[in-house]
KOLGU-4560 file (N, C-alpha, C; in nm, 3 decimals, padded with zeros to 5 digits):
<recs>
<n_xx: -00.393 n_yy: 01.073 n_zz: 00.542 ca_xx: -00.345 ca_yy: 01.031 ca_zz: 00.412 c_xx: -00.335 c_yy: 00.879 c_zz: 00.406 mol: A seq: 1 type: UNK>
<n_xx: -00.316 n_yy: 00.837 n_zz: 00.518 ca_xx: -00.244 ca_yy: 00.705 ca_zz: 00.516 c_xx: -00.436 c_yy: 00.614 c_zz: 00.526 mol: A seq: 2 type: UNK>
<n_xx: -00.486 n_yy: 00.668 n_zz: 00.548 ca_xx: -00.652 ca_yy: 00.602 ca_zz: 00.536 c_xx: -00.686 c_yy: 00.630 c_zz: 00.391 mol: A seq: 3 type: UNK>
<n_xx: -00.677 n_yy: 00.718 n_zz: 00.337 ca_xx: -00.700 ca_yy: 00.771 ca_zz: 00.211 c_xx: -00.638 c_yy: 00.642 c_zz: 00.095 mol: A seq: 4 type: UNK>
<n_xx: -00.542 n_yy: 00.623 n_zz: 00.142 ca_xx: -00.414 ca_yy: 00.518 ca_zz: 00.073 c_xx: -00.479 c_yy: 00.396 c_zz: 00.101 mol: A seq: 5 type: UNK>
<n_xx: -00.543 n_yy: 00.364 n_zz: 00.189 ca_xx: -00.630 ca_yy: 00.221 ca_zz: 00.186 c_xx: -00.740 c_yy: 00.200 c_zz: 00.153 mol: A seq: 6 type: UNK>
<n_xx: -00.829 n_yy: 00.311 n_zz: 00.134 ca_xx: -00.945 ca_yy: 00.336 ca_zz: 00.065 c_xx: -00.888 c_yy: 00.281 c_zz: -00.068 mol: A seq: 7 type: UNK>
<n_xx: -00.791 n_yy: 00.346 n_zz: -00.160 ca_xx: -00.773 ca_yy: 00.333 ca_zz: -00.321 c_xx: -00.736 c_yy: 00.168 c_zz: -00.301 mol: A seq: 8 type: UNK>
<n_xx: -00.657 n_yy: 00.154 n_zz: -00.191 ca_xx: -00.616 ca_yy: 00.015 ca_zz: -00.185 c_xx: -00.783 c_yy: -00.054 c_zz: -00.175 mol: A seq: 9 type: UNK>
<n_xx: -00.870 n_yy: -00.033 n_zz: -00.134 ca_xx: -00.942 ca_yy: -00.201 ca_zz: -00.130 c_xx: -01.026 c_yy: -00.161 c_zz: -00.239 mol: A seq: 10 type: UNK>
<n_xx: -01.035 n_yy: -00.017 n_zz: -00.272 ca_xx: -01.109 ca_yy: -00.004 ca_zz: -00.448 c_xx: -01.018 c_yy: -00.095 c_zz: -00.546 mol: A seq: 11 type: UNK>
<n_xx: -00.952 n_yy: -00.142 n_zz: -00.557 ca_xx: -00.868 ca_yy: -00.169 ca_zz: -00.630 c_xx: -00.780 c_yy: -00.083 c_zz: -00.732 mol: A seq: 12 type: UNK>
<n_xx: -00.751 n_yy: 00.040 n_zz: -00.677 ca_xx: -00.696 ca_yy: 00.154 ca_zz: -00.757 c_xx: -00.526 c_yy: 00.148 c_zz: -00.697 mol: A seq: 13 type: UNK>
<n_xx: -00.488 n_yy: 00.038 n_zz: -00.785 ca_xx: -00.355 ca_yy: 00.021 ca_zz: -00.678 c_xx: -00.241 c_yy: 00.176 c_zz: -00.722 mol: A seq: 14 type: UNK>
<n_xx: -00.261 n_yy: 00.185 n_zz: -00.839 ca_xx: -00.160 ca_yy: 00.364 ca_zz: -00.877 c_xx: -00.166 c_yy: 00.424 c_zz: -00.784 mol: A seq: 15 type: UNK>
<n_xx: -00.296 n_yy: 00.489 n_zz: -00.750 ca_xx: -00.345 ca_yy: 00.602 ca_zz: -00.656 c_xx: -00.280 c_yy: 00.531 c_zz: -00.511 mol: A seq: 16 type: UNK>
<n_xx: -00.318 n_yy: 00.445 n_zz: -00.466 ca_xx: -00.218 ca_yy: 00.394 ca_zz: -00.324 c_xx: -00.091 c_yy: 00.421 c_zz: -00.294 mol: A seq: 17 type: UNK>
<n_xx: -00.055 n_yy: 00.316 n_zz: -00.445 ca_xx: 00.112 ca_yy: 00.346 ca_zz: -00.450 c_xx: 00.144 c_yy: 00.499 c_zz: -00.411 mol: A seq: 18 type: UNK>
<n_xx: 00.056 n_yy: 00.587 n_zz: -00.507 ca_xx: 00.134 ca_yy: 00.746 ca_zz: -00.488 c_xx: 00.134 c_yy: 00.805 c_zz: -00.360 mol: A seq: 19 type: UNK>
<n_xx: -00.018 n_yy: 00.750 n_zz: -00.319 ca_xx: -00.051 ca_yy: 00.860 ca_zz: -00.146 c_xx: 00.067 c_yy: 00.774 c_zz: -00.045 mol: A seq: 20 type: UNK>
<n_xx: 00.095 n_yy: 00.598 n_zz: -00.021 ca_xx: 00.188 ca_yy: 00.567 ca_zz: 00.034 c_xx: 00.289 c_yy: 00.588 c_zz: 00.025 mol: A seq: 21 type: UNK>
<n_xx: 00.352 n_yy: 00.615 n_zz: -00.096 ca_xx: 00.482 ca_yy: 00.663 ca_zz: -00.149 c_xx: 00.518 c_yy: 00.790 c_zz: -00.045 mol: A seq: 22 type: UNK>
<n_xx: 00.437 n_yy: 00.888 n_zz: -00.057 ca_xx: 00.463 ca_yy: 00.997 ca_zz: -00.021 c_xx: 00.445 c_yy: 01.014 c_zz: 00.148 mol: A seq: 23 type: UNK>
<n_xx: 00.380 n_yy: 00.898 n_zz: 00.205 ca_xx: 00.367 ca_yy: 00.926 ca_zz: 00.325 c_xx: 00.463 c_yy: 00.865 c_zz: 00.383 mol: A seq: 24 type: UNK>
<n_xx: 00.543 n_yy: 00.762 n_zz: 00.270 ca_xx: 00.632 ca_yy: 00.692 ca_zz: 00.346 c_xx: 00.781 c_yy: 00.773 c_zz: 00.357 mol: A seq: 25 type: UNK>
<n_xx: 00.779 n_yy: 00.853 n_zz: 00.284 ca_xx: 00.874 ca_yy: 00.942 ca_zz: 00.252 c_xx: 00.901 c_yy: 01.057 c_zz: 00.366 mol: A seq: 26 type: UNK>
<n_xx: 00.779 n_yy: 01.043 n_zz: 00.438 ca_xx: 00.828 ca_yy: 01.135 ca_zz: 00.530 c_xx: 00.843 c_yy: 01.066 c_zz: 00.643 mol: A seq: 27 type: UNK>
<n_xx: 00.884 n_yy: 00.962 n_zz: 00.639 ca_xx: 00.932 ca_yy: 00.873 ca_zz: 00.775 c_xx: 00.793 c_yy: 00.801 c_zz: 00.859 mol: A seq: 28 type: UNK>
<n_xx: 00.724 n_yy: 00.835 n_zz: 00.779 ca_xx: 00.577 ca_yy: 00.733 ca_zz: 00.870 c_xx: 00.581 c_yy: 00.661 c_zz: 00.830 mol: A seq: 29 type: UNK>
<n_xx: 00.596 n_yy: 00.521 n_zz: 00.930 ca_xx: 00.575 ca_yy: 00.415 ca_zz: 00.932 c_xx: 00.484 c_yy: 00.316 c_zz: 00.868 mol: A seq: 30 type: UNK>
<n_xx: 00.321 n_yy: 00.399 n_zz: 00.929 ca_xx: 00.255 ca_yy: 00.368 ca_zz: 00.828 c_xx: 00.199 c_yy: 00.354 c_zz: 00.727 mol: A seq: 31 type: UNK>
<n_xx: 00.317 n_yy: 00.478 n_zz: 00.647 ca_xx: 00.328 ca_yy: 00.455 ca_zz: 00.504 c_xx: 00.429 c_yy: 00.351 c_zz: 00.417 mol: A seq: 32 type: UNK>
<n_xx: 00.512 n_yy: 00.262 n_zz: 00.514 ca_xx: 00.621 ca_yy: 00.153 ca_zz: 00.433 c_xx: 00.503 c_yy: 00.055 c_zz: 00.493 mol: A seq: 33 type: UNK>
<n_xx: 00.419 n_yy: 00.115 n_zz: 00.561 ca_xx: 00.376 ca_yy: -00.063 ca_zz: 00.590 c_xx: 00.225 c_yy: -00.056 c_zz: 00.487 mol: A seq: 34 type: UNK>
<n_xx: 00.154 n_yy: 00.077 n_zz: 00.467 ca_xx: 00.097 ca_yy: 00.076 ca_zz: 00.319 c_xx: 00.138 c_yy: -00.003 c_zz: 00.187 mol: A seq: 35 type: UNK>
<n_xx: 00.278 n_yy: 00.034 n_zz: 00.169 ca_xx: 00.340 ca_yy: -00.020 ca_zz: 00.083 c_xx: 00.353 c_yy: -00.139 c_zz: 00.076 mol: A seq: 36 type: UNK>
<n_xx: 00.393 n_yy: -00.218 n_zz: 00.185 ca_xx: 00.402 ca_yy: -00.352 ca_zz: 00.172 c_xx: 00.233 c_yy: -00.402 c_zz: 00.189 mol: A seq: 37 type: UNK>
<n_xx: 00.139 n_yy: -00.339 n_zz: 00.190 ca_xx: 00.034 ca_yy: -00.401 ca_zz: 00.192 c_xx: -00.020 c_yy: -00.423 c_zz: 00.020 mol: A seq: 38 type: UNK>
<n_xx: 00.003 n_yy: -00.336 n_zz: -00.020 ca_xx: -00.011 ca_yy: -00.243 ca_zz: -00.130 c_xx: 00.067 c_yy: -00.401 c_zz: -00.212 mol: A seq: 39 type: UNK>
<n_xx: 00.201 n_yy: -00.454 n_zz: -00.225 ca_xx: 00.292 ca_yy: -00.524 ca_zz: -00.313 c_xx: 00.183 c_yy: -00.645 c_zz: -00.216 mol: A seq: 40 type: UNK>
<n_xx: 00.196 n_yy: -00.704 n_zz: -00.132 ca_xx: 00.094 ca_yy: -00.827 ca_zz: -00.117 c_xx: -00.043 c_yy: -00.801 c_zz: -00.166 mol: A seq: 41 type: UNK>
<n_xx: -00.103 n_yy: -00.738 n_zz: -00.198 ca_xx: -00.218 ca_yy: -00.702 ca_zz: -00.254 c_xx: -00.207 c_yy: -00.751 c_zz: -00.422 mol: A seq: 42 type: UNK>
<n_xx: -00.130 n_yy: -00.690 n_zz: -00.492 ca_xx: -00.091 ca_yy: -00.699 ca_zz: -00.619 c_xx: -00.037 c_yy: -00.822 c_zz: -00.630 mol: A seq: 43 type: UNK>
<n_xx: 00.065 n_yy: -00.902 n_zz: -00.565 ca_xx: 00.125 ca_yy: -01.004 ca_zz: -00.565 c_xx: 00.098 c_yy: -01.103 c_zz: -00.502 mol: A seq: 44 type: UNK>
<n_xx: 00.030 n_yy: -01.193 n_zz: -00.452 ca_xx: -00.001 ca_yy: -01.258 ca_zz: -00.321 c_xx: 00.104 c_yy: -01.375 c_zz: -00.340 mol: A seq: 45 type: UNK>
<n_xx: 00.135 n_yy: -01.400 n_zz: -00.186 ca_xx: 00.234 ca_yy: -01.470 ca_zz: -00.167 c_xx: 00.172 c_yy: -01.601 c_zz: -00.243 mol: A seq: 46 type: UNK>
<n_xx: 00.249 n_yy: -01.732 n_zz: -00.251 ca_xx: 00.176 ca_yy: -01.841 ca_zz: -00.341 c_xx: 00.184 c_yy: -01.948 c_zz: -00.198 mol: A seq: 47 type: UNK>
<n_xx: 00.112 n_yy: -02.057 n_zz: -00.171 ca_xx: 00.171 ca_yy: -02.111 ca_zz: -00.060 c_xx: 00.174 c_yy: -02.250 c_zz: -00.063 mol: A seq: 48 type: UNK>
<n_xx: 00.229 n_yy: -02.243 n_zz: 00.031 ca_xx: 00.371 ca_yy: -02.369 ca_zz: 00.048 c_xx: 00.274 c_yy: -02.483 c_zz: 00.013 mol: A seq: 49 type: UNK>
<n_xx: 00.372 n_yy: -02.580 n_zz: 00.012 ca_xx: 00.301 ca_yy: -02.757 ca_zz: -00.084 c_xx: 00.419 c_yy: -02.825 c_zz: -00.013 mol: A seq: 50 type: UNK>
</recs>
């Protein structure tokens, strides 16, 4: 699942990520909070320093 969730992630289908990470993170895998935070830097990118 958690490969599945990075597939939608580099399609740029960030919904579909969010949902498959959501749910994998929910069951205590790890590498579904760290989906997630890939998932919010993806959408958001940090801005950098000056």
């Amino acid at each position: 699942m958690v490969l599945r969730g990075h597939c939608y992630l580099n399609l740029k289908m960030y919904d579909d990520a969010e949902r498959i990470f959501t749910a994998v993170a929910a069951t205590g895998n790890r590498d579904g909070s760290r989906g997630l935070r890939d998932l919010m830097l993806a959408k958001h990118p940090p801005r950098g320093e000056y």
